[in-house]
Structure formats: C-alpha cells, structure tokens
N, C-alpha and C positions, 0 to 999 in steps of 0.2 A: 343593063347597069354598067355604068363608066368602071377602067380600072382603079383606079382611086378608091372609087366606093367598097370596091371588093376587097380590095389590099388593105383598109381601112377596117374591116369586118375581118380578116385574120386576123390581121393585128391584133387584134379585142381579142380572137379565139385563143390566139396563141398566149396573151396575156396571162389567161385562167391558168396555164399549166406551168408557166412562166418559174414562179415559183419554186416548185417540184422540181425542176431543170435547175434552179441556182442554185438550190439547195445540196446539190451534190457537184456542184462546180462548174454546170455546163448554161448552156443556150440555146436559141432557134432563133434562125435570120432568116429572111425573107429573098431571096435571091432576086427570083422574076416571076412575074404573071403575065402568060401571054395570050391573046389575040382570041385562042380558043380555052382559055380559062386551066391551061395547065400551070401547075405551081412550082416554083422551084425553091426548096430551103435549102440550109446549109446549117448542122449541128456544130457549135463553139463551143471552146473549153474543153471539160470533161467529158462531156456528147458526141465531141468527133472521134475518140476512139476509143470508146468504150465497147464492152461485146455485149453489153443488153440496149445500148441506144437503139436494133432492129424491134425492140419490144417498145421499148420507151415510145417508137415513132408509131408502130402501128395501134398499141392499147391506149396512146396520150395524145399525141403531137395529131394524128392521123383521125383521129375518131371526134377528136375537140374541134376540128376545121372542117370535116364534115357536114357535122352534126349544126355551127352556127353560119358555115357558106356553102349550101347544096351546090350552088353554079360551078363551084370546080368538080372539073371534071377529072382529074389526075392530080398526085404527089409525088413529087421525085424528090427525094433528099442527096446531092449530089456527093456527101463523104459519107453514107452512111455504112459504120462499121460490119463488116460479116465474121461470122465464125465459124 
C-alpha cells in the first residue's frame, strides 16, 4: 500500500477523535510516515502539555489508528507530555 493511501487512512482515524481533542483545546498532526510504516505525530494546543495527553494518546489517538490502519507498525508522539 502507497504512503498516501496510509496517511490518507489516519487522517480519517485521527478525524474520529478529532473532536474530543478540540474540544479541550488541543490537536494531532501528522508528522511523518516512514518507509517501514512508523508514525510520527505531534500533539497541538492544549495536547502538547497537558499531563493526561500520555492517556489521551494511548486510550484515543493510539487505539483509533490501530484499530482503522493495522500496517503501522509504531507510534511516536514526538512532544508527548510525562509526569
């Protein structure tokens, strides 16, 4: 499957949750998708440093991208806040 088609198919995943992210101020960007199907986002807004975006990303952002594009193989979120 071409990158396109895949990034095109997050896109969509990350849509659904899209929402839920605006609604408290924040966002998910798409960084890079590379070669071996690892992802890179990046949380915006409210999302890059908040101290539950590690939950938001693994019960939301992480399980919706999964679940609609098995071929990645990895998620790095490159700001994603710790506590």
């Amino acid at each position: 499957m071409k990158k396109e088609e895949i990034t095109l198919r997050v896109e969509t995943a990350l849509d659904s949750i899209r929402p839920y992210l605006e609604a408290d101020g924040g966002n998910v960007r798409i960084l890079d998708l590379d070669s071996n199907n690892i992802l890179k986002l990046e949380f915006v807004g409210a999302c890059g440093n908040c101290p539950m975006s590690t939950m938001t990303f693994k019960a939301g952002v992480e399980e919706a991208i999964k679940r609609a594009v098995p071929e990645i193989k990895s998620i790095e979120v490159v700001n994603l806040a710790t506590v």
